[in-house]
C-alpha positions in Angstrom: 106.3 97.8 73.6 109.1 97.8 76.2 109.5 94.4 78.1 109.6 94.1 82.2 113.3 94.3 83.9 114.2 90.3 83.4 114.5 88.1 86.2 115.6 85.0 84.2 114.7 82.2 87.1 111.2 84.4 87.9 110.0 85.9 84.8 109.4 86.0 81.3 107.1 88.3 80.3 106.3 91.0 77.9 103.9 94.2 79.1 100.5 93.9 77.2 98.0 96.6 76.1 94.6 96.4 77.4 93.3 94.2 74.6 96.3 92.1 74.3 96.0 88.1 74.5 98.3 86.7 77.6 101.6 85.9 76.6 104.4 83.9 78.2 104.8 84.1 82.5 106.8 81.9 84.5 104.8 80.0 87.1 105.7 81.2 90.9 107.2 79.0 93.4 106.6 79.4 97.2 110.0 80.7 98.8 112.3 79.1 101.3 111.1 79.1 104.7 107.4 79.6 103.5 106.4 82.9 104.6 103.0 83.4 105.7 103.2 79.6 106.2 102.0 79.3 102.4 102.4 75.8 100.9 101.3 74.4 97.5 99.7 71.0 97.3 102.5 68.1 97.2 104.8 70.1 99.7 105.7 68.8 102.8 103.8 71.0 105.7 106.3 71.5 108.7 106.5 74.6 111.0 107.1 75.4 115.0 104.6 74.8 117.3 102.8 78.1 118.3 104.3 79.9 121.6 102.2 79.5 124.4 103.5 79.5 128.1 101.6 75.7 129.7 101.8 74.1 126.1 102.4 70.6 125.8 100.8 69.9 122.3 99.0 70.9 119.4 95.9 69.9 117.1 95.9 71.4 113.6 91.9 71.5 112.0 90.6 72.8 109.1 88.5 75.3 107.5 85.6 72.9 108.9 87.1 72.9 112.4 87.8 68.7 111.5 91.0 67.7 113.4 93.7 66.5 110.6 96.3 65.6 113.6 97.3 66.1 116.7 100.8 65.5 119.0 103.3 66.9 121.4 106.3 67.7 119.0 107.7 71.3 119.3 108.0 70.9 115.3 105.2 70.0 113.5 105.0 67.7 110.7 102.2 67.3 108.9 103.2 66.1 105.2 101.5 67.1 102.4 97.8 68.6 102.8 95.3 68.8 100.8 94.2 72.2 99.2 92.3 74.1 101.9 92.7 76.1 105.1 94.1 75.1 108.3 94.4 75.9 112.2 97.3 74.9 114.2 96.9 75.6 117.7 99.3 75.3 120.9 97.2 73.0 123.3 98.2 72.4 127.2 97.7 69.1 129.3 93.7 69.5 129.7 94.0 69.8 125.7 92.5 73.8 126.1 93.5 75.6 123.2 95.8 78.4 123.7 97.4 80.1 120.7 97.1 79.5 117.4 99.0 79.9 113.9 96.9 79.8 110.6 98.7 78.0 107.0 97.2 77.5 104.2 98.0 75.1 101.0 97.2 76.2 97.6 97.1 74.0 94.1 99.9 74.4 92.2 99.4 76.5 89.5 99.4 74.8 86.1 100.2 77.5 83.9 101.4 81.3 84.9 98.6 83.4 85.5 97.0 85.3 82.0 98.3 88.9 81.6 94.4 89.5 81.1 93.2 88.2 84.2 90.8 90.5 86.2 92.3 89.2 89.3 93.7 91.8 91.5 94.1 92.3 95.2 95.5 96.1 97.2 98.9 95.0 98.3 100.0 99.0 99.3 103.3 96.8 99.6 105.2 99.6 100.1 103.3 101.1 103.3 103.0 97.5 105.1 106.1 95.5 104.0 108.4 98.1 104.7 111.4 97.1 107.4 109.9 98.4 110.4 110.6 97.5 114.2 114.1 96.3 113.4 112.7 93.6 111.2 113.8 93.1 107.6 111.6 94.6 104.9 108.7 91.9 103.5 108.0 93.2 100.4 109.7 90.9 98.3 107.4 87.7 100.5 104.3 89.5 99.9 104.4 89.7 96.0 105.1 85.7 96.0 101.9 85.6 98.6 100.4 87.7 95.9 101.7 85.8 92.7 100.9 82.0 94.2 97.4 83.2 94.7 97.2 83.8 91.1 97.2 87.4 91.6 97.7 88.9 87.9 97.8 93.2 89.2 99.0 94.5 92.3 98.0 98.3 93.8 100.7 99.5 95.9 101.3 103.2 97.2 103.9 106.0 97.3 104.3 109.1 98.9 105.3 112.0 97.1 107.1 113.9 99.9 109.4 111.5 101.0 110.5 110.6 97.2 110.7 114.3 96.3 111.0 116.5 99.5 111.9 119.7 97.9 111.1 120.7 93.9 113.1 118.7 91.7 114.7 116.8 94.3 114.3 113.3 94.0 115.3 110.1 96.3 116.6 106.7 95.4 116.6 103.5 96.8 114.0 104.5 98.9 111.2 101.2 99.9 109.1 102.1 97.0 111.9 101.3 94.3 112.4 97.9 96.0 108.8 97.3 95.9 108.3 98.6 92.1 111.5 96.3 91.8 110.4 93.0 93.5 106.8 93.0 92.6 107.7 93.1 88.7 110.2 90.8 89.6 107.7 88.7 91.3 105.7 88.3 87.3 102.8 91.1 89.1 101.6 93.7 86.8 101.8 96.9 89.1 99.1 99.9 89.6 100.9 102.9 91.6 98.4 105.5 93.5 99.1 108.2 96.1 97.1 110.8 97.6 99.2 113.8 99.3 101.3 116.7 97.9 104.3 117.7 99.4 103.9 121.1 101.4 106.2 122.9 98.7 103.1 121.6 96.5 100.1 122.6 98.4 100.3 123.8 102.1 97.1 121.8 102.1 98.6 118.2 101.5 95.1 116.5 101.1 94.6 118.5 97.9 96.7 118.2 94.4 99.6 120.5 94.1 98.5 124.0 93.2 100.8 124.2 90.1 100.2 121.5 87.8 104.0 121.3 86.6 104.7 119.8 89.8 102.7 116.9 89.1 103.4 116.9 85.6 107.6 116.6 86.6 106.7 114.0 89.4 104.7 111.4 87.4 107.4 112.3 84.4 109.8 111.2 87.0 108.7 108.3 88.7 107.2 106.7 85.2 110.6 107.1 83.6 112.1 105.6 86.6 109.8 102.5 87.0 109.5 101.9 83.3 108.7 98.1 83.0 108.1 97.7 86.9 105.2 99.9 86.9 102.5 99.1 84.8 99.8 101.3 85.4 99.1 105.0 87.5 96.1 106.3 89.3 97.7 109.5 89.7 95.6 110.6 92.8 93.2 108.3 95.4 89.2 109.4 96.1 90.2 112.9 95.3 86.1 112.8 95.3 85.4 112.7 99.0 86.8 114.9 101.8 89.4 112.2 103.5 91.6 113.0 100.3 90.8 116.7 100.0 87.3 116.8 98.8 87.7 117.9 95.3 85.5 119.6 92.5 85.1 117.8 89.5 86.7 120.8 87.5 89.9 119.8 90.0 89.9 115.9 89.4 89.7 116.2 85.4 92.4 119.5 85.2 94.5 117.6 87.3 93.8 114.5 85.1 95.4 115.7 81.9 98.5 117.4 83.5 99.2 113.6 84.9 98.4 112.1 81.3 100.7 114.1 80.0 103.5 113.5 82.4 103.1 109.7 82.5 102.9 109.9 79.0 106.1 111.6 78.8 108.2 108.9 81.5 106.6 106.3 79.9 105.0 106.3 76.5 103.9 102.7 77.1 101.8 103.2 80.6 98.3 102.7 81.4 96.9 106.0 82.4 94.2 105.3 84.9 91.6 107.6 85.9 92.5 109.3 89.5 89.7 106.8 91.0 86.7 108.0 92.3 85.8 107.0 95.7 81.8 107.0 95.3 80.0 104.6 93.2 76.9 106.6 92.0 75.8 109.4 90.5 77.0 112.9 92.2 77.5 116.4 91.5 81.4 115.8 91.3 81.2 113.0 88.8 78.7 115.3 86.8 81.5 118.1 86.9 84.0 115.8 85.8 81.9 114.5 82.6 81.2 118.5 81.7 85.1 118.6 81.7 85.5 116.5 78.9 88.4 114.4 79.9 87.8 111.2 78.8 91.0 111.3 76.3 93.4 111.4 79.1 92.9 108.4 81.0 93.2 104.5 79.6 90.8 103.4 82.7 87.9 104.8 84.3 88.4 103.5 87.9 86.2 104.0 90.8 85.5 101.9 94.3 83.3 100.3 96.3 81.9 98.6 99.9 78.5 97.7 98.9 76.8 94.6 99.0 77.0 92.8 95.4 73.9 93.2 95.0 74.0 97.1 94.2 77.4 96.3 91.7 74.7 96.4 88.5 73.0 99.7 88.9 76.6 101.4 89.8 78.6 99.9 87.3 76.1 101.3 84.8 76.5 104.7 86.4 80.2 104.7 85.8 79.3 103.4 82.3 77.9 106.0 81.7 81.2 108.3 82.6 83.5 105.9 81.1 82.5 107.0 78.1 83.6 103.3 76.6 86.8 103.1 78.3 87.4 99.9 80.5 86.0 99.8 84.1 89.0 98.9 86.6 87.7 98.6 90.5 90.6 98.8 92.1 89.6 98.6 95.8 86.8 96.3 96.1 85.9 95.0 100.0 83.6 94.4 102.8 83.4 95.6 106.6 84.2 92.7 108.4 84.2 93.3 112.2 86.4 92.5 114.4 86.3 92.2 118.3 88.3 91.0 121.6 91.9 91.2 122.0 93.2 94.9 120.5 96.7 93.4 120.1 94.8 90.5 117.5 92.1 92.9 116.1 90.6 89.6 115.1 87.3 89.3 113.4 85.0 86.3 114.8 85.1 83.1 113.2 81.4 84.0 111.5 82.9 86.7 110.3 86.2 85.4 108.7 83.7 83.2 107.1 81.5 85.8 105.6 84.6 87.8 104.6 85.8 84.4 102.7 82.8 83.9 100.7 82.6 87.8 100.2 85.9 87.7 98.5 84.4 84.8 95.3 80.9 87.1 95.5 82.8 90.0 95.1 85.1 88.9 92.1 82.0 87.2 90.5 79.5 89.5 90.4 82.2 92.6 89.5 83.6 90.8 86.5 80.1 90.1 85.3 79.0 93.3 85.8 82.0 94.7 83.2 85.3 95.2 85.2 88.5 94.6 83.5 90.5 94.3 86.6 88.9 94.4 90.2 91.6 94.5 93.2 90.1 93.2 96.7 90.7 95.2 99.2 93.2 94.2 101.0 96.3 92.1 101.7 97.8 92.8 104.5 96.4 93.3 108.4 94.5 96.7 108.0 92.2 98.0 110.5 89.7 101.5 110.9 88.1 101.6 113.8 86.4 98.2 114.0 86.5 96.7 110.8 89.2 94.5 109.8 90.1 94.5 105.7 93.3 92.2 105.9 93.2 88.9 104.0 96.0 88.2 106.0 97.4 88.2 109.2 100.3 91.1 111.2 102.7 87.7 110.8 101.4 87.0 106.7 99.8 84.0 107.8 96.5 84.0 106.1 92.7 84.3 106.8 90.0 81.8 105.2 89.6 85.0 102.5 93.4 85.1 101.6 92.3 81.1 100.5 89.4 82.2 98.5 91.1 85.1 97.2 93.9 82.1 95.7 90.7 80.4 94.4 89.3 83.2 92.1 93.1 83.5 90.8 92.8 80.2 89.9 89.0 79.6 88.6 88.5 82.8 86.9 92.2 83.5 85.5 91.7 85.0 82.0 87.5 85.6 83.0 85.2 87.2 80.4 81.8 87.0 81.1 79.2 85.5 79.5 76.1 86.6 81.2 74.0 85.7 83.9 72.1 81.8 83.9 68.5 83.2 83.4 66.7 82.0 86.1 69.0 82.7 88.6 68.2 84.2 92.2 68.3 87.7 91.1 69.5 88.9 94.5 72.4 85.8 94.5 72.7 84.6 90.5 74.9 82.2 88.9 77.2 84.0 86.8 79.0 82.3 84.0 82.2 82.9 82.4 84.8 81.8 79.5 88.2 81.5 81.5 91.7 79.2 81.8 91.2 77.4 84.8 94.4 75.3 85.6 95.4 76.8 82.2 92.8 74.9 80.0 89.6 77.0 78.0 86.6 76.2 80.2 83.5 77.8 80.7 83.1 78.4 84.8 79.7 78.8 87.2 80.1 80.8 90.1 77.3 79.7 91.7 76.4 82.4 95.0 72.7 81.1 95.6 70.7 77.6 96.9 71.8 75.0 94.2 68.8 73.2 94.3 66.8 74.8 91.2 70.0 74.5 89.7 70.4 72.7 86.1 73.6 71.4 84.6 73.6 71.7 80.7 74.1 68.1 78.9 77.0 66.4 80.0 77.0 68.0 83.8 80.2 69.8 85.2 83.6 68.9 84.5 84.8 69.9 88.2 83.0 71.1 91.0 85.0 73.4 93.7 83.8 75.4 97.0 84.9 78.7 97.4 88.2 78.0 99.1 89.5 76.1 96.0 88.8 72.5 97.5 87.0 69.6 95.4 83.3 69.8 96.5 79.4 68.9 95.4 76.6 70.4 94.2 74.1 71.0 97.5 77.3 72.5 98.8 75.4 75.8 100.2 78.6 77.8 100.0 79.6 79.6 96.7 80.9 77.0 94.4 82.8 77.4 91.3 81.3 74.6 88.3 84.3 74.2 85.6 81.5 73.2 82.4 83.2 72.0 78.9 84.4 75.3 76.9 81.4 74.6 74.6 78.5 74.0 77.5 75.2 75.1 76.4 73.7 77.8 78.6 70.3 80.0 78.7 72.1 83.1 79.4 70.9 86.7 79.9 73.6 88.4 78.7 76.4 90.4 80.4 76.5 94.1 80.4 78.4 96.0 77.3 80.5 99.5 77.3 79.0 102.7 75.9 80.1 103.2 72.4 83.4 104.7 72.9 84.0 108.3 72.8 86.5 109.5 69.8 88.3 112.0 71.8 92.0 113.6 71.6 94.5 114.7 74.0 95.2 117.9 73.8 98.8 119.3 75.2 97.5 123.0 76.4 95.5 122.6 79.7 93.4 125.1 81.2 93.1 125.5 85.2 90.3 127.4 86.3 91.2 128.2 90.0 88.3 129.6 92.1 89.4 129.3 95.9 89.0 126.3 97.7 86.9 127.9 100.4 83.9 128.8 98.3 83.7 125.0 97.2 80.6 123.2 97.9 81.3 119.8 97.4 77.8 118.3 97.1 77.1 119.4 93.7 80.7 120.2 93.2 80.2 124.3 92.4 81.5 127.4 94.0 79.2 129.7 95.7 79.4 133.3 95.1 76.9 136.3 96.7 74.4 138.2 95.1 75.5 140.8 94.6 79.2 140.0 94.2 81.5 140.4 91.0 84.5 137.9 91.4 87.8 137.5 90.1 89.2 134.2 89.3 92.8 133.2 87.9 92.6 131.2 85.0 95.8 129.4 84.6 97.0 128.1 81.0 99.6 125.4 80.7 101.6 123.8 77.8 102.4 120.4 78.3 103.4 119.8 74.5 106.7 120.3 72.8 106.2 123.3 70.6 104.7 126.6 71.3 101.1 127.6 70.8 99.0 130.6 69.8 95.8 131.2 71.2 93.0 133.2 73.4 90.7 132.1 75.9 86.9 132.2 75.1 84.1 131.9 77.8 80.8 130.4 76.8 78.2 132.9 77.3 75.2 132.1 79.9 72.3 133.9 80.9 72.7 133.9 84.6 77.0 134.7 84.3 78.7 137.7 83.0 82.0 136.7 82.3 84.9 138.6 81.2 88.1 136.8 79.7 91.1 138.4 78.3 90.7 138.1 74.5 94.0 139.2 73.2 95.7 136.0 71.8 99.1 135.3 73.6 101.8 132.7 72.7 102.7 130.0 75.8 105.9 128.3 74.8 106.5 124.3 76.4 106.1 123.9 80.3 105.1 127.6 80.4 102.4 128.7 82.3 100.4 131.6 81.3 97.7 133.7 84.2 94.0 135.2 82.7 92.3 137.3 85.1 88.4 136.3 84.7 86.3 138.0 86.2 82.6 136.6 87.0 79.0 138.4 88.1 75.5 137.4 88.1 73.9 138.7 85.6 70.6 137.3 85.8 68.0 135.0 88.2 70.3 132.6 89.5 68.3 129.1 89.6 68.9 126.4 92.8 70.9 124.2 90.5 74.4 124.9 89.6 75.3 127.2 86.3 78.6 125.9 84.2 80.9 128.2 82.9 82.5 126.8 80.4 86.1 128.0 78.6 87.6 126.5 75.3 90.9 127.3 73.4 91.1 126.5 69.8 94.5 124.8 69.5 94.9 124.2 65.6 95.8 120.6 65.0 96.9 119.9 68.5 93.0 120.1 69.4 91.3 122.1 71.5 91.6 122.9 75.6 88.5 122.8 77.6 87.0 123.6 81.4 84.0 123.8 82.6 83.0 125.8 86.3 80.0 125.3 88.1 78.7 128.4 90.1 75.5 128.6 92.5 74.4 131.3 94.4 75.1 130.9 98.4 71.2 128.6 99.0 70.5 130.4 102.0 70.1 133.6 99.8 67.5 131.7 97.5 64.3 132.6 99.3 62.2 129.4 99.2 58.4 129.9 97.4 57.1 127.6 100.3 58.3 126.3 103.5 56.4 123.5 106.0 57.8 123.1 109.5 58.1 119.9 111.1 56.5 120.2 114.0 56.8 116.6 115.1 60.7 117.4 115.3 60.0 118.9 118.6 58.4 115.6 120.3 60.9 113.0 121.3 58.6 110.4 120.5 59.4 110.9 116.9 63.2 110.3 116.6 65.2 107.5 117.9 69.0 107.2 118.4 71.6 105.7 115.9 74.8 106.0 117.1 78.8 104.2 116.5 79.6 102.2 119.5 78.8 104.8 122.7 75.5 106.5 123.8 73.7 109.2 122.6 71.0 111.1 124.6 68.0 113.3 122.9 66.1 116.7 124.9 63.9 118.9 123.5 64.2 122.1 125.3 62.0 124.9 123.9 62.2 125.0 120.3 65.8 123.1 120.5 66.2 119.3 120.0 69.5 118.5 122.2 71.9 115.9 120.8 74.5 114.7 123.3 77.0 111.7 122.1 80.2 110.4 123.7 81.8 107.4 121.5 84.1 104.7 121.7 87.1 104.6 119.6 87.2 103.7 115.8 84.5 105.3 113.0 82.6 107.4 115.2 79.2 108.4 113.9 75.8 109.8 116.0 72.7 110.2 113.9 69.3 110.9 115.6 66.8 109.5 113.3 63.3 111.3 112.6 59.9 109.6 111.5 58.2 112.8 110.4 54.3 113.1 111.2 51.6 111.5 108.7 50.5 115.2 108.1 53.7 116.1 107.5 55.0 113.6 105.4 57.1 114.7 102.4 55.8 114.2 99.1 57.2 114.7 95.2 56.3 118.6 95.2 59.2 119.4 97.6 62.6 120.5 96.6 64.4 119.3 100.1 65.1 120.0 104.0 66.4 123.4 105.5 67.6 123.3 109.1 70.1 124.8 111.8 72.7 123.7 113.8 73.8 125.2 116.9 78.0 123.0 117.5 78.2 123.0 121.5 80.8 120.7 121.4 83.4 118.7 119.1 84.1 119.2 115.7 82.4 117.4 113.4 81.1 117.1 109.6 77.5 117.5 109.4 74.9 115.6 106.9 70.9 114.8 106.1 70.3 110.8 105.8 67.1 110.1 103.8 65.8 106.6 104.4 63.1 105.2 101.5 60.9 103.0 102.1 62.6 100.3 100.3 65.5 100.3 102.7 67.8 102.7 100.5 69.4 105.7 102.0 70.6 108.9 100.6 73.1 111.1 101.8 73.5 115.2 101.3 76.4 116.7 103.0 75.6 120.2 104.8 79.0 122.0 103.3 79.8 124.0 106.4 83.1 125.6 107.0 86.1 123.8 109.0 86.6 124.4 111.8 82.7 125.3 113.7 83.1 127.4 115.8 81.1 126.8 119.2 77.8 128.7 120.1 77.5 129.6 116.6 74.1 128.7 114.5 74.9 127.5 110.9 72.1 127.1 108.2 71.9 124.2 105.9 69.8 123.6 103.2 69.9 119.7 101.7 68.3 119.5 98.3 67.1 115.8 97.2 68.2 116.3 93.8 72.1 116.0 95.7 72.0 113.8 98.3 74.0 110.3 96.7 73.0 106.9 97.2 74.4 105.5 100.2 76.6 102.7 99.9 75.6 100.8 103.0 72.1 100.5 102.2 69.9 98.6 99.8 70.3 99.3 95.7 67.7 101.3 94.0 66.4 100.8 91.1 66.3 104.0 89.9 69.6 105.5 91.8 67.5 108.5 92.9 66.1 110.2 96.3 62.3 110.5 95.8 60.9 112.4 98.3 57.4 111.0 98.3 59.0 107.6 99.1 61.0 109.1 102.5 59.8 107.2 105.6 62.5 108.9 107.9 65.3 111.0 107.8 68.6 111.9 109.9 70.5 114.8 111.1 73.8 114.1 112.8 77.6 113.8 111.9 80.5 112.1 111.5 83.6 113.1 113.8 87.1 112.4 115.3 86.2 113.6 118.5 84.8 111.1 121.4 82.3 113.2 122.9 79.9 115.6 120.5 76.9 118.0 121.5 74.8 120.1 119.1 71.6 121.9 118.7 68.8 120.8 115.8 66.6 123.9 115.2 64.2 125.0 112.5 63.3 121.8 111.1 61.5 122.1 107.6 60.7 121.0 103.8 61.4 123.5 101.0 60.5 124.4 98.0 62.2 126.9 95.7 60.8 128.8 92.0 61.3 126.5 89.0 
């Protein structure tokens, strides 16, 4: 194994695998001047007053809004404070509070944080740090914020065009080396991710670059050149949904094993990460991905969520399930915290800094137990879309309650395995427990999330008792608390979750790259759409990422509904060649509703065999449904009511037309008219979906069915319509059940599936940039299509 770059005064430290036990780290000390007005325990607090115009003094509280002192100096002293959080604000003669500063003081760590800690946080150092508005670049501040918080991985982000702007041209010095530089300098283990090509790439720079050399040589590159800064590569970000190109599964895992290859090649030694998907559940893209058969190209299998903790069981056991026994990494974990008032502060209120501070220890808690190797919260710096604010911390560094809680979990669950949950436990809050190094010792550590009161402490009661923000605290706390137990404590414990037997797979260097056009993509259930009676010719690209040249021929697995023709001549592709096949496709039977996979293999001797599997459906609306029911009630008003993003929406039915009319504020803009169908016309389990029409009249948007069940989960099936809708135009969409995906801001269910008899109301609306949107809802109706 090749050690970091050596900072002798910072770092000591040799890279790990994934199984490795921690080895030696040097402890982080805060740096001169204090930035983000970060102390550790024993330091002596002093800072400026806060700028207000009036101010004659100041009153510093704490997290409980207890004043800890109060003067009139212009420098504040306030010696050494106790572990916690802490208010200072500028006060004026009638002691009225005018502008404040935050600080916060964190225990020293005792020992340097475990190279196998879970605890992560989404830095993107890179993209905030930067030197920006004639200040000097942070970066090198916000990895010691990151390593005094205990902090063991980092996830910062690149962009491809600005480090390689034309093929095989690349940049140095540029702000990413210094933050690849001063993280690892900093004792952080680093995960790099980006998310555009370059237009040389892809004229489409939301998708991966068309040629898979090009990401091949820039992962080569950049692993080579960040050897021992860089520790691990997510070599593309939520590929899965549209905001990153909206990708097939086919794409994600073709696109997969040209990057393993080129990390592989800069750095033998890297962690090869999944490119993380963006969805938590079950979807027709993951499904395209497993069919692929990539799981021997990625170390991690890494994926993200917003969801209540609640939901983390039954989607962790999803990705399980895709895993295919490799380790789970979550690197973006977070919460919508609102925020509200001043648009220069984009502050959230003091409830909600709260709930985003006890979010952070339910968050790490309840991931970890539920089988994550490494979960990063999401995120460090100020960030803000639309109305919610993500930042631990503030536009100046100086922290939020959840940058103190975030310190906490570095601290309590350093090293965490779990153990399983305390049976007993409130099910919808339980007590987790875990063997971790707390201040450096073996302990075994309760997060506690729910009421203590039915709470029992094994023989001997708890070591140490802490609140969520790392301060000394007791038991009928009602705030998450963290219980340090002997290393040995006796527990009733249902067990913690365990991987899928893993998968003996190998790598093979020839990749095959199915290309249909991007166009016919129907990203629902991931497939390409073709007509009935079309005969279609795809390019079928061949690659050779090894070092010696291989003989061999395409073969197409044979299906009832496909006629596919392949090339069969064998042909000889020598290293970083790339060889084109002309397949051509045509239906050759009854197309069914679901997908068909086309699947192509290449027998390559001892360097295994190359594999791709395509998904084709027939365009819906040709399927001819067996039975249709329209919803009348669709055409009353009293049946829907509005749902709509901070604005107004207005509803008219006008003949056979239900009129939606929205005009929004700014930030995630969203109108979705909500429909209680009739008793009579209730949906039940015999129904394959809903088929309906939209009229656009104005503002572009991205159109989708919302099923609501009765237990308070909600669904979500995208209508795949082309970009850009044009006006005036009516545009058929059929949403089957068996595609719409659990919605992540709704309740868990149990069994992670739409079923229709348990629908109590769905909605037809959209999601759009634009601030005022008009459409037409026609044709309103349940389906049902031939086995």
């Amino acid at each position: 194994m090749k050690p970091f770059h050596l900072v002798p005064f910072l770092l000591c430290l040799t890279i790990a695998p994934l199984d490795a036990a921690p080895v030696q780290r040097a402890i982080p000390q805060t740096l001169p001047g204090h930035p983000g007005n970060i102390f550790l325990r024993g330091e002596e607090v002093s800072l400026p007053r806060p700028l207000a115009e009036n101010a004659t003094g100041w009153i510093c509280v704490d997290y409980d809004q207890k004043v800890m002192a109060q003067g009139t100096e212009t420098i504040i002293k306030l010696g050494a404070l106790p572990v916690g959080y802490y208010e200072i604000w500028a006060t004026d003669a009638a002691n009225k509070r005018l502008a404040k500063t935050t600080l916060g003081v964190l225990e020293p760590l005792k020992t340097a944080t475990p190279l196998d800690s879970p605890i992560g946080v989404d830095a993107a150092t890179a993209w905030f740090y930067n030197p920006r508005d004639g200040q000097p670049s942070k970066v090198k501040d916000a990895a010691n914020q990151a390593a005094l918080a205990g902090v063991n991985w980092v996830r910062d982000r690149l962009s491809w065009d600005v480090i390689e702007p034309q093929r095989g041209q690349f940049k140095t010095g540029t702000i990413f080396d210094e933050s690849a530089r001063e993280q690892a300098a900093a004792g952080l283990q680093v995960l790099q991710v980006f998310h555009a090509s370059p237009p040389w790439a892809n004229p489409d720079g939301k998708r991966m670059p068309l040629d898979l050399r090009d990401g091949y040589n820039f992962l080569k590159e950049m692993s080579s050149r960040w050897q021992g800064q860089v520790r691990a590569w997510e070599p593309w970000n939520e590929a899965d949904i549209s905001n990153f190109g909206g990708h097939s599964g086919l794409e994600i895992a073709t696109y997969q094993k040209a990057a393993y290859w080129g990390i592989r090649a800069g750095d033998p030694d890297a962690i090869v990460c999944q490119n993380v998907f963006a969805l938590p559940s079950r979807t027709g893209v993951l499904d395209n991905f497993i069919e692929n058969e990539a799981t021997a190209y990625f170390d991690t299998f890494n994926f993200h969520h917003y969801t209540a903790p609640i939901s983390y069981a039954s989607s962790y056991e999803t990705m399980r399930g895709a895993a295919m026994g490799k380790p789970l990494w979550v690197s973006e974990a977070g919460t919508h915290t609102l925020w509200q008032g001043d648009e220069k502060e984009q502050e959230p209120t003091w409830e909600n800094q709260q709930k985003q501070a006890r979010f952070v220890t339910e968050c790490f808690a309840s991931s970890i137990a539920n089988g994550s190797r490494a979960t990063f919260f999401f995120l460090l710096p100020h960030y803000v879309e639309g109305n919610t604010q993500f930042g631990l911390t503030h536009r100046d560094m100086t922290p939020r309650p959840a940058y103190l809680a975030l310190a906490a979990a570095g601290r309590f669950l350093a090293g965490a395995k779990p153990l399983g949950q305390l049976a007993g436990s409130d099910k919808n809050a339980p007590t987790f427990a875990f063997r971790a190094l707390p201040d450096g010792k073996p302990q075994t550590v309760l997060v506690v999330l729910s009421a203590k009161k039915d709470l029992v402490l094994p023989q001997g009661g708890a070591l140490q008792i802490f609140d969520f923000l790392g301060r000394p605290s007791a038991l009928d706390n009602a705030d998450p608390l963290y219980i340090i137990l002997p290393e040995n404590a006796k527990l009733n414990l249902v067990s913690a979750p365990q991987n899928t037997p893993r998968r003996a797979t190998k790598p093979c260097p020839l990749v095959l790259q199915p290309l249909p056009e991007n166009a016919r993509l129907r990203l629902g259930d991931s497939s390409y759409r073709l007509a009935a009676d079309e005969t279609y010719e795809m390019p079928l690209f061949v690659y050779n990422f090894g070092a010696r040249a291989i003989t061999t021929s395409v073969i197409p697995d044979a299906t009832p509904q496909l006629k596919i023709e392949v090339p069969q001549e064998a042909f000889t592709i020598g290293p970083m060649e790339q060889h084109e096949l002309k397949v051509r496709i045509r239906l050759g039977g009854k197309m069914p509703i679901e997908p068909v996979v086309a699947r192509f293999r290449a027998n390559c001797g001892a360097a295994g065999q190359a594999f791709a599997a395509v998904r084709f459906s027939l365009t819906i609306e040709a399927i001819q449904p067996v039975r249709t029911l329209s919803l009348k009630g669709a055409l009353d008003l009293k049946n829907w009511r509005t749902m709509v993003s901070p604005g107004t929406m207005d509803l008219q039915v006008q003949g056979n037309d239900l009129i939606v009319d929205a005009t929004m504020q700014p930030g995630d803009r969203w109108a979705y008219p909500v429909l209680t169908p009739l008793a009579a016309e209730a949906p039940n389990g015999d129904w394959d979906g809903v088929a309906f029409t939209i009229v656009p009249l104005a503002g572009q948007a991205e159109f989708r069915a919302i099923f609501d069940e009765a237990n308070g989960s909600s669904y979500v099936g995208d209508t795949d319509f082309p970009k850009p809708l044009e006006m005036n135009k009516p545009y058929h969409a059929v949403v089957l059940f068996k595609r719409a995906n659990w919605g992540a801001f709704s309740q868990p269910d149990k069994n992670n599936q739409l079923d229709a008899a348990q629908i109590r109301a769905f909605k037809i609306g959209l999601n759009t940039k634009d601030e005022h949107v008009r459409y037409i809802i026609r044709d309103v109706r349940w389906v049902k299509y031939a086995p």
